[in-house]
N, CA and C atoms as an extended XYZ file, in Angstrom:
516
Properties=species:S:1:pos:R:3:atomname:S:1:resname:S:1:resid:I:1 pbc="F F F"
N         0.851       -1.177        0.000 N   UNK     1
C         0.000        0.000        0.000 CA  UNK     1
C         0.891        1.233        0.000 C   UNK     1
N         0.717        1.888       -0.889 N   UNK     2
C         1.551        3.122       -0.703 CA  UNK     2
C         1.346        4.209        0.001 C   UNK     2
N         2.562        4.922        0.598 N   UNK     3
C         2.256        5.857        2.093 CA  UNK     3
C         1.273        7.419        1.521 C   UNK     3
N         1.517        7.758        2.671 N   UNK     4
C         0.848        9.021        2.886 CA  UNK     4
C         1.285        9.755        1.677 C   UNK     4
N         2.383       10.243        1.218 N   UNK     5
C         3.146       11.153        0.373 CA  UNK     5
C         2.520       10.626       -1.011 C   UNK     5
N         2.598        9.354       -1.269 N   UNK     6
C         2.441        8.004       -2.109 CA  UNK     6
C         0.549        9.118       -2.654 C   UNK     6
N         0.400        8.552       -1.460 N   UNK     7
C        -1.486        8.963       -1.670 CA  UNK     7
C        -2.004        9.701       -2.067 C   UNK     7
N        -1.158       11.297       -1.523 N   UNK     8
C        -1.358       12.546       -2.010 CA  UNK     8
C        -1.133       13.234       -3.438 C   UNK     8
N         0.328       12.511       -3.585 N   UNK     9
C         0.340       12.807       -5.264 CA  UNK     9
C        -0.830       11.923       -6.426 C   UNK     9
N        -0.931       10.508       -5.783 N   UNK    10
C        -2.089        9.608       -6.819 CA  UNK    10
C        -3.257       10.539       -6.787 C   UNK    10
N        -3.717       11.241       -5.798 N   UNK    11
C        -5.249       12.078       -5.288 CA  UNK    11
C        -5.042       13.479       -6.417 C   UNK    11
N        -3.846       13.621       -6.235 N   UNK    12
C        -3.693       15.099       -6.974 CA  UNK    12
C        -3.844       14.710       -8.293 C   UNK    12
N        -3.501       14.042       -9.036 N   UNK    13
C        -3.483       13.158      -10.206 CA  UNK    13
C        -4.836       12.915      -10.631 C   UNK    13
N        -5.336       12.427       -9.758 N   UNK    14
C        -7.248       12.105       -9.874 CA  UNK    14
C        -7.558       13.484       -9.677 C   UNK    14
N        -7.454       13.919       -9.023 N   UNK    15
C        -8.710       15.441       -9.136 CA  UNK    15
C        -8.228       16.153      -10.583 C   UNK    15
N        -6.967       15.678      -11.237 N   UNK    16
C        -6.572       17.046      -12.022 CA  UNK    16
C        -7.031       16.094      -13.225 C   UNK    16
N        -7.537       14.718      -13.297 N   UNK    17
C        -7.218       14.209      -14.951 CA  UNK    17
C        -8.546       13.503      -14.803 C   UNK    17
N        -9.132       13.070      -13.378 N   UNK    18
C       -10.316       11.991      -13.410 CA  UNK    18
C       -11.210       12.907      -14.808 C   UNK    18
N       -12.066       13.965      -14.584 N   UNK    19
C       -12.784       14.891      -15.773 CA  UNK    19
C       -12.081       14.832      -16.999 C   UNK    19
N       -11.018       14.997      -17.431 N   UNK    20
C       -10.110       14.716      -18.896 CA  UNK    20
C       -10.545       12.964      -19.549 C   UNK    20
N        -9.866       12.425      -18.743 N   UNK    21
C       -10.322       10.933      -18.879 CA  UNK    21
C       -11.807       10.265      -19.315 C   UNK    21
N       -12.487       10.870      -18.051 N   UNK    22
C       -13.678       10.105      -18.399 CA  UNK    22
C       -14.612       11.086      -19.650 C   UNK    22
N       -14.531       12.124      -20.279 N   UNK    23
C       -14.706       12.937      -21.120 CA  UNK    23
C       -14.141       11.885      -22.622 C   UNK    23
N       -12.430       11.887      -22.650 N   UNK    24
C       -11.976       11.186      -23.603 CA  UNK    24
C       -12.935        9.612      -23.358 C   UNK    24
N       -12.804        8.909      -22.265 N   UNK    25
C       -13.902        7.807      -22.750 CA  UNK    25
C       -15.106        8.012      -23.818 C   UNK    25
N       -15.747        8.880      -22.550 N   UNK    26
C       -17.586        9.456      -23.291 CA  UNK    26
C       -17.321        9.397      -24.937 C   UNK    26
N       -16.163       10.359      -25.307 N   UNK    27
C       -16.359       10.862      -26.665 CA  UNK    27
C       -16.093        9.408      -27.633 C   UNK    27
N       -15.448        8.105      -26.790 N   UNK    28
C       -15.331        7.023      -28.054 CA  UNK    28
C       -16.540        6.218      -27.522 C   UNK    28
N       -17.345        6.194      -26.141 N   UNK    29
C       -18.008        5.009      -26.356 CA  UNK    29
C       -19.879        5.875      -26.438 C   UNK    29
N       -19.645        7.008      -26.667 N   UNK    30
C       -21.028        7.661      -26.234 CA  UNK    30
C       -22.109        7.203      -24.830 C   UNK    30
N       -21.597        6.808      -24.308 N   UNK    31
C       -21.930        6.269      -22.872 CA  UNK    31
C       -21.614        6.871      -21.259 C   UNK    31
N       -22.126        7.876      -21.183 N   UNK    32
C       -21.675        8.522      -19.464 CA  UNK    32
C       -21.183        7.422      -18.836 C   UNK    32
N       -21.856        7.047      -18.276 N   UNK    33
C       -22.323        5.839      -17.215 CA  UNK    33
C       -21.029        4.959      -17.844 C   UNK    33
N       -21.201        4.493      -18.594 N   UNK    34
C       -19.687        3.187      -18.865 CA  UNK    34
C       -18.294        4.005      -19.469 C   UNK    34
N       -18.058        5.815      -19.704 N   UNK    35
C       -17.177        6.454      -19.787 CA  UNK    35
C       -16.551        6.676      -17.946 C   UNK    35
N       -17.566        6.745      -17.053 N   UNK    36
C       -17.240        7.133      -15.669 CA  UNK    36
C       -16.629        5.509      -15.252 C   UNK    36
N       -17.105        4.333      -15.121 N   UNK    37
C       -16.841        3.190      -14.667 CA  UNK    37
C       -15.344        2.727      -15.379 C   UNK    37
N       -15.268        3.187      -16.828 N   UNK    38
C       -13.745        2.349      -17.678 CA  UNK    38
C       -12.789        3.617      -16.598 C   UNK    38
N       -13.123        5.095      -16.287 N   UNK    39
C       -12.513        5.741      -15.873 CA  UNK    39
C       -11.699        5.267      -14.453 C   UNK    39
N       -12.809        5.271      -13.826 N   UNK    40
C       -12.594        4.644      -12.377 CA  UNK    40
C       -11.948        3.227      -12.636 C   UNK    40
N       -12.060        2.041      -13.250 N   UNK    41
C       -10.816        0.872      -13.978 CA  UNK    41
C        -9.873        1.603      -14.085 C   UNK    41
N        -9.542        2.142      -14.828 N   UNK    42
C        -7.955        2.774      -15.066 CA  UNK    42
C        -7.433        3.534      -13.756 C   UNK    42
N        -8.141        4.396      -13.210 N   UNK    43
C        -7.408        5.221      -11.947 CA  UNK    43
C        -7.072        3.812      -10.643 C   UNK    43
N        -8.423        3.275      -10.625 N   UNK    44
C        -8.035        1.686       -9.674 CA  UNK    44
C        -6.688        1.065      -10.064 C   UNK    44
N        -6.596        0.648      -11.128 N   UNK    45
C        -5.430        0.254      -11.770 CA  UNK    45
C        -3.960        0.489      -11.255 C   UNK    45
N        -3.892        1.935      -11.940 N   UNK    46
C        -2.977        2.772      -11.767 CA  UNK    46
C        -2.820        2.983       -9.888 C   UNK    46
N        -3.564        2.871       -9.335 N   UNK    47
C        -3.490        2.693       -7.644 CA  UNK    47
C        -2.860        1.887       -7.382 C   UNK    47
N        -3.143        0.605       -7.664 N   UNK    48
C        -2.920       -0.865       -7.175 CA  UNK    48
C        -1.369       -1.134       -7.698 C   UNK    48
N        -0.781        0.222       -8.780 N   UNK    49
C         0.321       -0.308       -9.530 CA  UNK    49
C         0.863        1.395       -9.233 C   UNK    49
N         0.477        1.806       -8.372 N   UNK    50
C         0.997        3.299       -7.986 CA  UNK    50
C         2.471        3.600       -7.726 C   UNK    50
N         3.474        2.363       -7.231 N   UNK    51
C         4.821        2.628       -7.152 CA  UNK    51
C         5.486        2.885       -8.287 C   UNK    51
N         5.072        1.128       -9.417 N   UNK    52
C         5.420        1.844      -10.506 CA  UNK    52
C         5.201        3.085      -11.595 C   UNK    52
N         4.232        3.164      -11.801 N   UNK    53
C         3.032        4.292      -12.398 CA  UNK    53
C         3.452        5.843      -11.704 C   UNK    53
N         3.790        6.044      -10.609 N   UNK    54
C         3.960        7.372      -10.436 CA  UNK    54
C         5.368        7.248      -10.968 C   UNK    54
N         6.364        6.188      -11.016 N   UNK    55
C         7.943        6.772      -11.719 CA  UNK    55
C         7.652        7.319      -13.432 C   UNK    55
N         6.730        7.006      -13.916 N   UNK    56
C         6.540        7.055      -15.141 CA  UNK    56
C         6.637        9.191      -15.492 C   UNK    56
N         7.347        9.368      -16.796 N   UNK    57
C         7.324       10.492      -17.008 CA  UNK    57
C         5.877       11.230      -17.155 C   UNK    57
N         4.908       10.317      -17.504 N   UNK    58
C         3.796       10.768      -17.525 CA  UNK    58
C         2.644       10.017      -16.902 C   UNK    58
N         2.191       10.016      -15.501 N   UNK    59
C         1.545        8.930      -15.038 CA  UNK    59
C         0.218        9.052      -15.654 C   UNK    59
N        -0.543       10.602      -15.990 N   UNK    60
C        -1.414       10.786      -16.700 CA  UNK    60
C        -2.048       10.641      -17.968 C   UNK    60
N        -0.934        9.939      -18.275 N   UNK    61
C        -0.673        9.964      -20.122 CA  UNK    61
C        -1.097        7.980      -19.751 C   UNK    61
N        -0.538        7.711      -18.844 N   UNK    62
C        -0.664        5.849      -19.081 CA  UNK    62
C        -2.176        5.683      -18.319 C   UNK    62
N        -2.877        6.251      -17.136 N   UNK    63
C        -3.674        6.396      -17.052 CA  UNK    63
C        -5.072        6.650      -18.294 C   UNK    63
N        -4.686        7.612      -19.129 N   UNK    64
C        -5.263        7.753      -20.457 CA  UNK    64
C        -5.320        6.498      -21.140 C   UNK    64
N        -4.266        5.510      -21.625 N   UNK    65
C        -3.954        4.828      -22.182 CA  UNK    65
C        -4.698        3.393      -22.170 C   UNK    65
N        -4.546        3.401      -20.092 N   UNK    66
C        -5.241        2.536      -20.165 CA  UNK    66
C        -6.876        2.237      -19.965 C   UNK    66
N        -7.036        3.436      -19.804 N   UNK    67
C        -8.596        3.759      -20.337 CA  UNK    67
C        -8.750        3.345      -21.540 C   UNK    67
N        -8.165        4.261      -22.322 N   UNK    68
C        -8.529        3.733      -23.709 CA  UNK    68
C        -8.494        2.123      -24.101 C   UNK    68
N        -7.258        1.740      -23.687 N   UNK    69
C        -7.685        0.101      -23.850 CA  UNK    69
C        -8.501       -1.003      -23.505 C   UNK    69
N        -9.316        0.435      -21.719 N   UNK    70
C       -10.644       -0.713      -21.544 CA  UNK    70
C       -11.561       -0.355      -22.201 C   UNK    70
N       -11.840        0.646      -22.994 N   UNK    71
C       -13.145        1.061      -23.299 CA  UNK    71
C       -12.968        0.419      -24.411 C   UNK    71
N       -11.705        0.281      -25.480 N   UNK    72
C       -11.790       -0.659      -26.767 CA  UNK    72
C       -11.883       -2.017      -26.470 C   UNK    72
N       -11.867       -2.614      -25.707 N   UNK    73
C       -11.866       -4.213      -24.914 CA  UNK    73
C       -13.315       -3.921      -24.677 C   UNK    73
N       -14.154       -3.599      -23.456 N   UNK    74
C       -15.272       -3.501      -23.467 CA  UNK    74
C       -15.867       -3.283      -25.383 C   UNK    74
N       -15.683       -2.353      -25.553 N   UNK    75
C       -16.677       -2.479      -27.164 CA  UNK    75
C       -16.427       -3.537      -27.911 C   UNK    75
N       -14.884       -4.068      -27.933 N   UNK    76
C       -14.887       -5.275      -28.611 CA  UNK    76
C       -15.886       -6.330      -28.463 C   UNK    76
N       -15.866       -6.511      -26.641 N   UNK    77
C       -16.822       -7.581      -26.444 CA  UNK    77
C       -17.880       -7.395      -26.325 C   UNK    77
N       -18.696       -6.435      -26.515 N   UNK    78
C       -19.751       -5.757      -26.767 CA  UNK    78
C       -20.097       -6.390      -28.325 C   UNK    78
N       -19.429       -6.172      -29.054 N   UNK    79
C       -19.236       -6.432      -30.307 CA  UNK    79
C       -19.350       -7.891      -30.450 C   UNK    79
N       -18.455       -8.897      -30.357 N   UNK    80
C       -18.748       -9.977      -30.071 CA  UNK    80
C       -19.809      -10.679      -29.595 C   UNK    80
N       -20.313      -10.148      -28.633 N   UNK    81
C       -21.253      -10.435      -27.853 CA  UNK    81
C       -22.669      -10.474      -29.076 C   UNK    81
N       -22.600       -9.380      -29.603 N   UNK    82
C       -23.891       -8.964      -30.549 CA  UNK    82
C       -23.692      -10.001      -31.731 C   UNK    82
N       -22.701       -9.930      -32.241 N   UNK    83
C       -22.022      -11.277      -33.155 CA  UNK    83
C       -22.877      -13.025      -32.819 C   UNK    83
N       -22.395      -12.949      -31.499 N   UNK    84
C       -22.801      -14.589      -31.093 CA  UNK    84
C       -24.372      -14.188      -31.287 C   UNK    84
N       -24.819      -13.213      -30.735 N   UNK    85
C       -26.573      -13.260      -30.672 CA  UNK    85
C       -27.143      -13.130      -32.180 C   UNK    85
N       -26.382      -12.495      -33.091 N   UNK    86
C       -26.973      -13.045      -34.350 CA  UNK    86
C       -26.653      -14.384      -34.550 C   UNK    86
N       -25.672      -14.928      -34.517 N   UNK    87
C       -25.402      -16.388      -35.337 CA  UNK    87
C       -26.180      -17.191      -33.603 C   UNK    87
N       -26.258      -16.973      -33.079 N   UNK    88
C       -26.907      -18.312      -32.379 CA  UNK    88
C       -28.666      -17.722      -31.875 C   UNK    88
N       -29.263      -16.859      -31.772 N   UNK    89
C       -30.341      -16.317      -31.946 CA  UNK    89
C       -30.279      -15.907      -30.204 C   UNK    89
N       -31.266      -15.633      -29.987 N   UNK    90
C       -31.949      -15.191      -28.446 CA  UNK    90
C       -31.609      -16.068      -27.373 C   UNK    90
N       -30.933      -16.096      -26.552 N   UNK    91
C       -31.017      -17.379      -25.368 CA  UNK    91
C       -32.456      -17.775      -24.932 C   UNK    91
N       -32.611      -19.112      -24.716 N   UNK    92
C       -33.708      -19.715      -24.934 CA  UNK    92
C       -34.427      -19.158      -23.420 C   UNK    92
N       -35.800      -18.870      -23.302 N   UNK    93
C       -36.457      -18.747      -21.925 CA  UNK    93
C       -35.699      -18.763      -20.616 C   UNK    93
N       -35.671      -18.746      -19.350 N   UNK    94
C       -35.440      -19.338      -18.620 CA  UNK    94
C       -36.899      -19.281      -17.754 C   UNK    94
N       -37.214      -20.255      -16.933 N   UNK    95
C       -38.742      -20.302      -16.415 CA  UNK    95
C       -37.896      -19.732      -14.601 C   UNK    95
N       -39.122      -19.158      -14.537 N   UNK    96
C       -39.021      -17.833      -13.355 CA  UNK    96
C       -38.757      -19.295      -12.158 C   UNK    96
N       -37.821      -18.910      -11.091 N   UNK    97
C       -37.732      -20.351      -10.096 CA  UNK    97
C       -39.477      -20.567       -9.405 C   UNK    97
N       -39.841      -21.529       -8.589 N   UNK    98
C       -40.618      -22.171       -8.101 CA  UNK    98
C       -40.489      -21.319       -7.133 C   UNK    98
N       -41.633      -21.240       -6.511 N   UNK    99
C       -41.893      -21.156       -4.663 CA  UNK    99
C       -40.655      -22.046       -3.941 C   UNK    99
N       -40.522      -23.363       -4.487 N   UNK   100
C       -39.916      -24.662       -3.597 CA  UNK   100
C       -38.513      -24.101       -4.052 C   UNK   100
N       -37.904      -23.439       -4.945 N   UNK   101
C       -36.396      -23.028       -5.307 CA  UNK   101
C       -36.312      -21.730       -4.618 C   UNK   101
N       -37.095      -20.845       -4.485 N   UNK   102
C       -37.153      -19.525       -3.963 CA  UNK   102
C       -36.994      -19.555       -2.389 C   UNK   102
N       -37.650      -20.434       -2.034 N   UNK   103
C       -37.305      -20.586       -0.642 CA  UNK   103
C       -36.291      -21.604       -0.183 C   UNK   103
N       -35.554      -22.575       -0.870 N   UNK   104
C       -34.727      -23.261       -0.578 CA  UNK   104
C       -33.492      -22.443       -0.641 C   UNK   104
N       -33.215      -21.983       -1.837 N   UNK   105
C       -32.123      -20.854       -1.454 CA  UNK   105
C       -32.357      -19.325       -0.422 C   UNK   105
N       -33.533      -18.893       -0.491 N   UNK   106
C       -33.557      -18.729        0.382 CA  UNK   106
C       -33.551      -19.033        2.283 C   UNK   106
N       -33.470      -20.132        2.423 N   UNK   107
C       -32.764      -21.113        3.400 CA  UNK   107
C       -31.850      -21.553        3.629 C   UNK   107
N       -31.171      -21.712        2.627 N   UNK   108
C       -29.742      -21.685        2.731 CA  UNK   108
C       -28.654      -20.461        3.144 C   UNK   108
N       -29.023      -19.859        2.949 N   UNK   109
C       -28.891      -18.207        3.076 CA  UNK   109
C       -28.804      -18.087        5.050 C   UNK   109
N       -29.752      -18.727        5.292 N   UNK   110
C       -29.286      -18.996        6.582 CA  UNK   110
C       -28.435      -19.908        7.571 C   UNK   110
N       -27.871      -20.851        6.438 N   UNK   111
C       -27.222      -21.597        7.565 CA  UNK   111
C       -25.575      -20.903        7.389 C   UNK   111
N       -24.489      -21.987        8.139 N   UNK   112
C       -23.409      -21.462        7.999 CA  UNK   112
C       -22.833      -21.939        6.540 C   UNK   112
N       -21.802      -21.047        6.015 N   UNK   113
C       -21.352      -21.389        4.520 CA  UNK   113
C       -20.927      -22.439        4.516 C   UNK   113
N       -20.314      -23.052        5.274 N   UNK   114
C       -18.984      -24.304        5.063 CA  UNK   114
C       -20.481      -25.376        5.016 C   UNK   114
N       -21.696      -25.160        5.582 N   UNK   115
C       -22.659      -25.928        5.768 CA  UNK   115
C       -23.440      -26.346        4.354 C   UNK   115
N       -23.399      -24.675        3.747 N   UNK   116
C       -24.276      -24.521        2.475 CA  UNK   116
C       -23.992      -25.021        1.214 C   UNK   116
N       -21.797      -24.655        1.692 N   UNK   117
C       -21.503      -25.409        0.769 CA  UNK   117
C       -21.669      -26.794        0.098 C   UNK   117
N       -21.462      -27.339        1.352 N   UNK   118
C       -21.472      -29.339        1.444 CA  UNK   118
C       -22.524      -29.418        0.639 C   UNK   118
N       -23.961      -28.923        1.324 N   UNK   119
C       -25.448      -29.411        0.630 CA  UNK   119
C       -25.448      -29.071       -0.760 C   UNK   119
N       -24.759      -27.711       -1.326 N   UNK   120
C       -24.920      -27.332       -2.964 CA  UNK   120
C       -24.054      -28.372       -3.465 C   UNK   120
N       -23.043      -28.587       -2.929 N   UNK   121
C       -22.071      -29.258       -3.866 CA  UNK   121
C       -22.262      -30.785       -4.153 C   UNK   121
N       -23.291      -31.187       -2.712 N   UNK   122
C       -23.441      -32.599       -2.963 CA  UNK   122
C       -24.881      -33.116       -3.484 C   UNK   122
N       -25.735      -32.160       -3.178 N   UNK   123
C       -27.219      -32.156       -3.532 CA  UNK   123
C       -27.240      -31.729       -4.863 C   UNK   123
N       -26.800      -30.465       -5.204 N   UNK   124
C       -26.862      -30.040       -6.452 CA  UNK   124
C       -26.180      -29.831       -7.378 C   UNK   124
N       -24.846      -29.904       -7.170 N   UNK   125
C       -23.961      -30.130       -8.170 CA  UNK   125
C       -23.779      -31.678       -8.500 C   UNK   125
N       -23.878      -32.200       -7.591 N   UNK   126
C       -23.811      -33.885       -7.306 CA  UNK   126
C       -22.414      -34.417       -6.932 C   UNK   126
N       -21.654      -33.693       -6.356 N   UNK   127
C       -20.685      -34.298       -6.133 CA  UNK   127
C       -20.253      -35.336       -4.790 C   UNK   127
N       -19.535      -36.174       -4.605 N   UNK   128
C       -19.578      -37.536       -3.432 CA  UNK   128
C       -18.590      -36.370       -2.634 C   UNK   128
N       -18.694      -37.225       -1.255 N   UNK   129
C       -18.243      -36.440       -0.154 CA  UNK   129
C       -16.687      -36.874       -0.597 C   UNK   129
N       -16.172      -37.932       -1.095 N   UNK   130
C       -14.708      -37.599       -1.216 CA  UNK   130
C       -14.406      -36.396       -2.120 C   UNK   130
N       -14.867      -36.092       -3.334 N   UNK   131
C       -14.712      -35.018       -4.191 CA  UNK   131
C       -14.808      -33.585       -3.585 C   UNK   131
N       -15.984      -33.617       -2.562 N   UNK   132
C       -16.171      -32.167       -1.903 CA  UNK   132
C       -15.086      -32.036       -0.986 C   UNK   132
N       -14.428      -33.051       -0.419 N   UNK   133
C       -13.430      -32.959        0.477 CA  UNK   133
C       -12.021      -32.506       -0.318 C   UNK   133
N       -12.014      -33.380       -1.804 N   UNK   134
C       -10.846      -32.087       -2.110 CA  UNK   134
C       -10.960      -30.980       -2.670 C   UNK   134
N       -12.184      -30.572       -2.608 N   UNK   135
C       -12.740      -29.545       -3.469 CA  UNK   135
C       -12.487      -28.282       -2.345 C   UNK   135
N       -12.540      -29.093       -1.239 N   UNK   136
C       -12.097      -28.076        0.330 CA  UNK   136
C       -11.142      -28.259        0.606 C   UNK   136
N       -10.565      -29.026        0.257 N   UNK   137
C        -9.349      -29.153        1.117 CA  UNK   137
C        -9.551      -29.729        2.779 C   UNK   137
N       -10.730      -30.358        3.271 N   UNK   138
C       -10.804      -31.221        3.857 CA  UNK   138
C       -10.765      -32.427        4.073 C   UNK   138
N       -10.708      -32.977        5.403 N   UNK   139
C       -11.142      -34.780        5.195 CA  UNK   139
C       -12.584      -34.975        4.974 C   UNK   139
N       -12.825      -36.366        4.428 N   UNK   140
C       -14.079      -36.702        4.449 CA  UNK   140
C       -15.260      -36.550        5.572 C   UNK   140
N       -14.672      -36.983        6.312 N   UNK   141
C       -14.994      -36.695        7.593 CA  UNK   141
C       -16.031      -35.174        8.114 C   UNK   141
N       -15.172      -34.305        7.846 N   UNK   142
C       -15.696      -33.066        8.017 CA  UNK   142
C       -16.354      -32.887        7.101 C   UNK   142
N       -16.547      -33.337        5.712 N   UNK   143
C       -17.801      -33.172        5.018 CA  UNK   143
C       -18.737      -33.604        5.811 C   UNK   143
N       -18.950      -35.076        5.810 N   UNK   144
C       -19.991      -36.044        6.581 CA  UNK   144
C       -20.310      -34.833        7.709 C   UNK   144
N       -19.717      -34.381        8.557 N   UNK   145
C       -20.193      -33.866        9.511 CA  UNK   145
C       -20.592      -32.321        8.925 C   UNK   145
N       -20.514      -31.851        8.104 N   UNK   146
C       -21.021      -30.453        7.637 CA  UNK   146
C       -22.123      -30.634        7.071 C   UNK   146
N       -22.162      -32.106        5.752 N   UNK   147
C       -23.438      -32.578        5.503 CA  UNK   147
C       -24.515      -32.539        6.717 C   UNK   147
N       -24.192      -33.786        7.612 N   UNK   148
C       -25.014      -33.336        8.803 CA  UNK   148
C       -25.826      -32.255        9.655 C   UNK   148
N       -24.951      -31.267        9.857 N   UNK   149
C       -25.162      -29.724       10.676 CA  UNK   149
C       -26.223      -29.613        9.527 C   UNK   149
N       -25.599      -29.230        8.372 N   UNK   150
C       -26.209      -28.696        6.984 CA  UNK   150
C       -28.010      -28.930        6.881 C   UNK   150
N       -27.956      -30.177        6.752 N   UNK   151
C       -29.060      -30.898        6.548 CA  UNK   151
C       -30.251      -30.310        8.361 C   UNK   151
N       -29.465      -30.895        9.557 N   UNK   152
C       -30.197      -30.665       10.561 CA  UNK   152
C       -30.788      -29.249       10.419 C   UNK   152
N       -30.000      -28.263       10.094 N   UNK   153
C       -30.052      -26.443       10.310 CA  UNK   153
C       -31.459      -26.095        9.473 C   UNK   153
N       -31.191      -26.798        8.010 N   UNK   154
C       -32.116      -26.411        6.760 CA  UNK   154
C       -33.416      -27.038        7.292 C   UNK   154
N       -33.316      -28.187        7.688 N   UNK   155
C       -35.079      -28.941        8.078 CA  UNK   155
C       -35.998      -28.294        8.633 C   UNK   155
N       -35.654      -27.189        9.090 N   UNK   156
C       -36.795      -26.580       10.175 CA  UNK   156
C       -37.051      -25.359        9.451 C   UNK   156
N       -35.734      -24.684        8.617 N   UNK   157
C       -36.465      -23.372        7.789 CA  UNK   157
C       -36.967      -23.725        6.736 C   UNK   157
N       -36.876      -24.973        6.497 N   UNK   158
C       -37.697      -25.337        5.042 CA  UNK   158
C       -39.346      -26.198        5.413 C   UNK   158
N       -39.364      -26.113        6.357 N   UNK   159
C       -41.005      -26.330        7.338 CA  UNK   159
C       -41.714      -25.412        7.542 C   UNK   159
N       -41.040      -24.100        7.751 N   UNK   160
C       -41.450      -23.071        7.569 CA  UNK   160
C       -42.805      -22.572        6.824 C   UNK   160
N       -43.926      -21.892        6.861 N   UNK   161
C       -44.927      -21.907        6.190 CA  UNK   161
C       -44.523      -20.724        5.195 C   UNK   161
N       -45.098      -21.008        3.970 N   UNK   162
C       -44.896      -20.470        2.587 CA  UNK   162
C       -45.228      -18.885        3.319 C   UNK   162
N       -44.433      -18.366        1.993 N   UNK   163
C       -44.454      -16.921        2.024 CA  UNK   163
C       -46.151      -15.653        2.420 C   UNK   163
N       -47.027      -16.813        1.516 N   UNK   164
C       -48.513      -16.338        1.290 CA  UNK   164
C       -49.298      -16.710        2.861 C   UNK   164
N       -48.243      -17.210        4.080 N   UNK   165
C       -49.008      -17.491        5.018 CA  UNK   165
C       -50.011      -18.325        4.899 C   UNK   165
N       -49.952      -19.201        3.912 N   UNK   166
C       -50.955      -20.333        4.152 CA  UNK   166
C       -50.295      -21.647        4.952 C   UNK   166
N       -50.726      -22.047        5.848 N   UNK   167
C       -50.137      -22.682        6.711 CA  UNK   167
C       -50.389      -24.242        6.550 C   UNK   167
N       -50.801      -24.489        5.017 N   UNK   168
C       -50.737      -26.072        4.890 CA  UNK   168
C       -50.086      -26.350        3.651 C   UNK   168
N       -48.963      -25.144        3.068 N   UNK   169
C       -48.085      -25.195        1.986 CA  UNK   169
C       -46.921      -25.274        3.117 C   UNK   169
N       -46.319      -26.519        2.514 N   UNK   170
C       -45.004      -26.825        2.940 CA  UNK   170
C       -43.834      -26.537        2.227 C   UNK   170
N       -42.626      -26.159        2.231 N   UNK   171
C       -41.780      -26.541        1.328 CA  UNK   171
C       -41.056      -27.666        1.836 C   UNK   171
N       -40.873      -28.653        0.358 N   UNK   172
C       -40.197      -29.645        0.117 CA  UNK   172
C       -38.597      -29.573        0.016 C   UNK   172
């Protein structure tokens, strides 16, 4: 992280070029909103790489630069993107989730992660407790027992009565 001195010149740098920058975006992608965001990418950038970047004769000039190269990367794949949707057409539907999916992840949501994980990975991805164990970097063991917690924690919020308060809809 670079110091105090470090901070003040990167800050001075942003107040004097952030408006130059995101202006030069605007004018290639006609887009405020995604001229301000490629802006803020490049100044992040240039932060995270601030030791080297401030030796540069012009830190403002590579800042520029590399704006410009996200906003031509973004349009490229912008571009692309529109490409695949002609040659492969519309992505097909997706059907809105169930009550019984809406509230299962929403239940999961409450237990602990290492818990939520086990159940997605073995319920719904399908994977065996040896696979989830190297998938964690645990023993089997501690799956089996996360499966467990997992399973005990979820049974009671998924008994729970449906959202509409009707109290003889269960979720499954």
């Amino acid at each position: 992280m670079p110091d105090a001195a470090a901070g003040e010149a990167f800050a001075d740098l942003y107040e004097a070029t952030y408006g130059r920058v995101v202006a030069q975006v605007y004018a290639l992608s006609g887009d405020l909103a995604e001229a301000q965001e490629v802006a803020q990418d490049a100044f992040l950038r240039a932060w995270t790489s601030w030791a080297r970047v401030a030796a540069y004769d012009d830190p403002a000039g590579w800042v520029r630069r590399v704006a410009h190269n996200l906003a031509v990367s973004r349009w490229r794949k912008a571009r692309n993107t529109a490409r695949a949707l002609v040659r492969h057409g519309p992505p097909a539907d997706v059907p809105e989730p169930s009550l019984a999916s809406a509230s299962l992840v929403a239940a999961l949501a409450r237990i602990p992660e290492s818990a939520r994980r086990a159940l997605v990975l073995h319920h719904i991805a399908g994977l065996s407790v040896a696979e989830i164990a190297d998938v964690e970097g645990v023993a089997t063991g501690t799956v089996k027992a996360r499966l467990s917690r997992g399973r005990a924690a979820l049974a009671p919020l998924l008994a729970e009565p449906a959202a509409d308060n009707d109290p003889e809809v269960r979720h499954a």
